[in-house]
C-alpha positions as a Markdown table, in Angstrom:
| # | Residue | x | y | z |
|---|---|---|---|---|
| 1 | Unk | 41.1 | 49.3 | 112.6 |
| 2 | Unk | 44.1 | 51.4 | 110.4 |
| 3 | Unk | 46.8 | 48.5 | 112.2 |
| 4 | Unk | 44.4 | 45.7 | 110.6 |
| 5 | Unk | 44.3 | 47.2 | 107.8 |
| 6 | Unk | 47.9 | 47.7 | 107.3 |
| 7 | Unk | 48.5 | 44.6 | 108.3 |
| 8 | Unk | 46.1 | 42.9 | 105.9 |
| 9 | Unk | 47.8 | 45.2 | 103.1 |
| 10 | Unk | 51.2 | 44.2 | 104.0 |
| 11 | Unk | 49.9 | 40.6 | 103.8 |
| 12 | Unk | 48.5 | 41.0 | 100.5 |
| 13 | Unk | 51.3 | 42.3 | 99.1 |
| 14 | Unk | 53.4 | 39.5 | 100.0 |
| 15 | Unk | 50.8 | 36.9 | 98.7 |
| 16 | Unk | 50.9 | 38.9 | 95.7 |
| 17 | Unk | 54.6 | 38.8 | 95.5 |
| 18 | Unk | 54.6 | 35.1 | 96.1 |
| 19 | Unk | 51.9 | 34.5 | 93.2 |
| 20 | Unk | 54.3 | 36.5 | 91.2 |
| 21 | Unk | 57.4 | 34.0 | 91.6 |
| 22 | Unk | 59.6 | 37.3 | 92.2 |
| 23 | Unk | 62.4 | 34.6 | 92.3 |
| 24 | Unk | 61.9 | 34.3 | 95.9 |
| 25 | Unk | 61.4 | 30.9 | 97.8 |
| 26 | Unk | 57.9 | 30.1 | 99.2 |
| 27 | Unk | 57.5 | 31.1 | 102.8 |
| 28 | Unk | 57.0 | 28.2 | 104.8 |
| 29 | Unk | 54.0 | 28.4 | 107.2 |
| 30 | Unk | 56.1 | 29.1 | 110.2 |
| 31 | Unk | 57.8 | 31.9 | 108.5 |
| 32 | Unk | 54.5 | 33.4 | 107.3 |
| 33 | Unk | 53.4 | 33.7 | 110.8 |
| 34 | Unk | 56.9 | 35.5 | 112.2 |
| 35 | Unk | 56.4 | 37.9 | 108.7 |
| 36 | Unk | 52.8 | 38.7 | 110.3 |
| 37 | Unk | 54.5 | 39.1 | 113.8 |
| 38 | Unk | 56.4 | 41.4 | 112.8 |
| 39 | Unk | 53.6 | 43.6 | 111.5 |
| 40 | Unk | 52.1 | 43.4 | 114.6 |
| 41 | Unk | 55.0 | 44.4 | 116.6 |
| 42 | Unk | 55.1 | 48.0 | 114.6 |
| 43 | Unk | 58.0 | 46.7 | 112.7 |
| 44 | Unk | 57.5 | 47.8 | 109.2 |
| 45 | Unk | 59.1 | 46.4 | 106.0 |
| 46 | Unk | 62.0 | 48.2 | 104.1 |
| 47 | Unk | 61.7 | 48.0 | 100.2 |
| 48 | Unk | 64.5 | 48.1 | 98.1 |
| 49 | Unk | 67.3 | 46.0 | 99.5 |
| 50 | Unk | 68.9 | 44.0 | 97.2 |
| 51 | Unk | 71.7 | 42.5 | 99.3 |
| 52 | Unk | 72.1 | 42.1 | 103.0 |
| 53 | Unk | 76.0 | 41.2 | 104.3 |
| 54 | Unk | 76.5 | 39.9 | 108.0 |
| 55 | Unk | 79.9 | 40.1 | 108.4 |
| 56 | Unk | 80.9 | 37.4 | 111.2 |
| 57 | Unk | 83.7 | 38.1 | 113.9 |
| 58 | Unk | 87.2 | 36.4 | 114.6 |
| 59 | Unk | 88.0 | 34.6 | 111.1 |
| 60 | Unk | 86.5 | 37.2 | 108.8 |
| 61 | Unk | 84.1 | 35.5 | 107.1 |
| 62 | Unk | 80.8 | 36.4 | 106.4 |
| 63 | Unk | 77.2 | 35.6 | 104.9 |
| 64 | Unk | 75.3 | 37.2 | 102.3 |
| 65 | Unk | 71.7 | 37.1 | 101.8 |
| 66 | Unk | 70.5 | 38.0 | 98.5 |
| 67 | Unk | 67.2 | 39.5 | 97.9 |
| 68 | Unk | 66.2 | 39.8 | 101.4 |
| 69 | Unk | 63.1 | 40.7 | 103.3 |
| 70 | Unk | 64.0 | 43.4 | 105.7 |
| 71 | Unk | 62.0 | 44.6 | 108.7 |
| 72 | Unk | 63.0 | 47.5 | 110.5 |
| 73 | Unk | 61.7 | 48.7 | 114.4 |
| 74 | Unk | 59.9 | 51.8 | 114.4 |
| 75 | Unk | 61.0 | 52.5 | 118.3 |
| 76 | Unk | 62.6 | 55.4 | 119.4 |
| 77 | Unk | 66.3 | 56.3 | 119.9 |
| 78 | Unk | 66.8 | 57.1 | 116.1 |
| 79 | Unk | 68.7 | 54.9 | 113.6 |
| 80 | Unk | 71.7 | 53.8 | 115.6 |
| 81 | Unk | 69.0 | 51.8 | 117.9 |
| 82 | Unk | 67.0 | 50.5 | 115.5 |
| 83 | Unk | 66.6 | 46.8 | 115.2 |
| 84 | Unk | 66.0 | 45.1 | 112.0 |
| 85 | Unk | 64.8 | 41.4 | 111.1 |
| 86 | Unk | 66.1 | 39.7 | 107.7 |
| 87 | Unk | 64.3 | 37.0 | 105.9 |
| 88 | Unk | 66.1 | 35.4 | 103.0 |
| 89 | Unk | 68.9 | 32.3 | 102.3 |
| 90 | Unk | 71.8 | 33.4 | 103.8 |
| 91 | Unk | 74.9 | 31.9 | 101.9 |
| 92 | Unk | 78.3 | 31.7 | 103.2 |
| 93 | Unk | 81.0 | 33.6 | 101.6 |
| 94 | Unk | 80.5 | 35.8 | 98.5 |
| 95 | Unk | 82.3 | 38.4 | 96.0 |
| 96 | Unk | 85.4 | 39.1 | 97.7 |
| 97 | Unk | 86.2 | 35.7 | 99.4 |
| 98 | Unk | 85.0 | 33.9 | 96.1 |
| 99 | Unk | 87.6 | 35.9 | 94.3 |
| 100 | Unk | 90.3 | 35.0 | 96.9 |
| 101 | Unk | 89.2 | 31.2 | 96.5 |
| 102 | Unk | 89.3 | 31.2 | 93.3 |
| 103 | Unk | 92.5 | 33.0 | 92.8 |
| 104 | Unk | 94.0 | 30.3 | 95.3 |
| 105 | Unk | 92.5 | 27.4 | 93.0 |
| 106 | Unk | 94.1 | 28.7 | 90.1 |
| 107 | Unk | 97.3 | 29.3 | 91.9 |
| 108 | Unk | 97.3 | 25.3 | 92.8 |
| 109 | Unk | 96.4 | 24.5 | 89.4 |
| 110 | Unk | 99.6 | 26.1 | 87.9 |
| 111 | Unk | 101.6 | 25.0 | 91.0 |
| 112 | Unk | 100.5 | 21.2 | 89.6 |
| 113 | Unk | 100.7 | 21.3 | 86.3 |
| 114 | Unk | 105.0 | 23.2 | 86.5 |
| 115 | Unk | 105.6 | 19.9 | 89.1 |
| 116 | Unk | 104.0 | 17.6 | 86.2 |
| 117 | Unk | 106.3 | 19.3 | 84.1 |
| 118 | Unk | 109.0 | 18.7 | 86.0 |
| 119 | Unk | 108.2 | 15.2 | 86.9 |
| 120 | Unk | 108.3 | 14.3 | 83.2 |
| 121 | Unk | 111.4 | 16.3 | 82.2 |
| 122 | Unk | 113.0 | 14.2 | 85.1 |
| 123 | Unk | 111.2 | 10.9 | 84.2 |
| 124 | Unk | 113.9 | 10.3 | 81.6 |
| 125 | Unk | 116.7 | 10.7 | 84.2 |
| 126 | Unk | 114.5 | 8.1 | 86.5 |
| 127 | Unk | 114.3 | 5.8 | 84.2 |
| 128 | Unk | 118.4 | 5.6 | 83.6 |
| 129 | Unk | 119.4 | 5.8 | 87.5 |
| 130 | Unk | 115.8 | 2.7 | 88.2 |
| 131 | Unk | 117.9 | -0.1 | 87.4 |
| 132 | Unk | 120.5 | 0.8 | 90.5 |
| 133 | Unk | 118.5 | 0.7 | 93.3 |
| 134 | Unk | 117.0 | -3.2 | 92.6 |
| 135 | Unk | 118.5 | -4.7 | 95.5 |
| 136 | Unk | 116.8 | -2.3 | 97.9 |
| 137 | Unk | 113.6 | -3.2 | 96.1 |
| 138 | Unk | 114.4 | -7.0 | 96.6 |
| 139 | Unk | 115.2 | -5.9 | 100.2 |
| 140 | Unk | 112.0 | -4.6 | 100.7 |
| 141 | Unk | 110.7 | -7.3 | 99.3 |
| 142 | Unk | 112.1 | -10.0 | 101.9 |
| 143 | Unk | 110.6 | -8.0 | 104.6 |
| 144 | Unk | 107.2 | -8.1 | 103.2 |
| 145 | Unk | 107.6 | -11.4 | 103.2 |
| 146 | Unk | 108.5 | -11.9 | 106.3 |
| 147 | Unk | 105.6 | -10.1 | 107.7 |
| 148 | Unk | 103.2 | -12.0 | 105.8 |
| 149 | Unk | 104.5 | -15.0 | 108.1 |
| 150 | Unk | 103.4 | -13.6 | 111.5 |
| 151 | Unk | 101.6 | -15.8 | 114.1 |
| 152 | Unk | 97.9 | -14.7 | 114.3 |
| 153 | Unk | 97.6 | -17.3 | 117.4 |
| 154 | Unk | 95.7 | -15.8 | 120.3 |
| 155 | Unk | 94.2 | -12.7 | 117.8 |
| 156 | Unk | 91.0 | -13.0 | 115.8 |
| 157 | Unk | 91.4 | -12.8 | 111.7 |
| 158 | Unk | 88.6 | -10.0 | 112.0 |
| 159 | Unk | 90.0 | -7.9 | 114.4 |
| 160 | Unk | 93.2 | -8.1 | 112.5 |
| 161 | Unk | 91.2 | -7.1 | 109.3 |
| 162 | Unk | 89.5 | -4.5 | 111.4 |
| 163 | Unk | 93.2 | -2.8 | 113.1 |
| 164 | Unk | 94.4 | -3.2 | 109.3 |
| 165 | Unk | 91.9 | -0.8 | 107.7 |
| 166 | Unk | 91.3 | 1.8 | 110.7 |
| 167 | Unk | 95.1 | 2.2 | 110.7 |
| 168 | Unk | 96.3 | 1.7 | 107.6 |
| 169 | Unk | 99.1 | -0.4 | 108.3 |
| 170 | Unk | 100.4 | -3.9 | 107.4 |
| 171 | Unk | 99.0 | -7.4 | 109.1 |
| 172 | Unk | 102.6 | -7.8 | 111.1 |
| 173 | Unk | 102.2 | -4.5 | 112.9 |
| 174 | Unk | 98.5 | -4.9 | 113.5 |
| 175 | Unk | 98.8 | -8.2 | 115.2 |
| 176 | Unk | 101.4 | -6.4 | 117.3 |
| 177 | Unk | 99.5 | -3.6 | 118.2 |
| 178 | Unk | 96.8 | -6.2 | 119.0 |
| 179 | Unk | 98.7 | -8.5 | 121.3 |
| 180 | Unk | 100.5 | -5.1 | 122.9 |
| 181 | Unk | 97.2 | -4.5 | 124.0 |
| 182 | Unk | 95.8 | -7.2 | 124.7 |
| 183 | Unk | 93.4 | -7.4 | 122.4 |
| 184 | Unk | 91.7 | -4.2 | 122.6 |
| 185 | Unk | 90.8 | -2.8 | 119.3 |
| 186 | Unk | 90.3 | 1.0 | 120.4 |
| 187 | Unk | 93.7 | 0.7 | 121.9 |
| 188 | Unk | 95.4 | -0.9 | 119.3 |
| 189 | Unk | 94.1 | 1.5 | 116.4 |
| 190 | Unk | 95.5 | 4.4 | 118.8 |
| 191 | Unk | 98.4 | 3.3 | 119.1 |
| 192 | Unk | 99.3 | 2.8 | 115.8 |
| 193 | Unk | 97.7 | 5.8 | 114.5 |
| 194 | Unk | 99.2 | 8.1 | 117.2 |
């Protein structure tokens, strides 16, 4: 009869904690019935914990869950064996790695902004030295043209289109890849990509 009880008082308070807002999310109904599991089980709940950090192994990361609900296992074997059950949002990252990240953001942003300063202080000198290299440009330009003449025959205009936009690459070397293997999309994509 005192475990009933207890448990209906351990439910009540949680409604009324609900009712309350308490800035908590509603439990779902699955979660309502693992909360009253746990009662039942002899775990009872810990008040008081504001912040709950798992810390994860290998990369060092780790999630924090704010506002948790914490159950603890009355069993024996004292504290080192005692087994405890979180509820809460668990959120990747937090305070420390935040800092880090956003220490690293700013250190890109100022990384930019001296190479746009450098860019422009050069953009004068470019702009002197861009009317040299005009044949390479009408070099370039030939060979552009030259690949916009390549025989399609035998190769599909969407396949072409297809191998084009996968790979990034122009029509000339995408009919290639194409007839290189015999058609075979996967296999021409791969082989330009790789």
């Amino acid at each position: 009869a005192a475990k009933d009880e207890a448990e209906a008082s351990a439910a009540a308070q949680q409604d009324a904690e609900d009712a309350r807002g308490g800035g908590k999310p509603i439990p779902n109904r699955s979660e309502k019935k693992a909360r009253k599991m746990m009662t039942r089980l002899g775990m009872r709940p810990v008040p008081g914990i504001v912040r709950v950090t798992l810390k994860t192994p290998g990369r060092g990361g780790y999630f924090a869950i704010d506002r948790p609900d914490v159950y603890v296992s009355s069993g024996g074997g004292g504290e080192k064996n005692a087994t405890y059950v979180i509820f809460g949002e668990a959120r990747q990252g937090g305070g420390m790695m935040q800092q880090q990240q956003q220490q690293q953001q700013a250190q890109q942003m100022e990384q930019m902004r001296q190479a746009q300063a450098a860019m422009e202080a050069a953009a004068p000198q470019a702009k002197v030295e861009a009317s040299a290299p005009t044949t390479a440009a009408t070099a370039t330009g030939k060979e552009s043209g030259e690949e916009a003449e390549v025989d399609e025959t035998g190769v599909e205009a969407k396949d072409i289109e297809l191998v084009m936009s996968q790979a990034s690459c122009s029509r000339g070397k995408a009919v290639a890849a194409l007839r290189e293997n015999d058609g075979d999309l996967v296999n021409a994509i791969m082989s330009l990509t790789t």
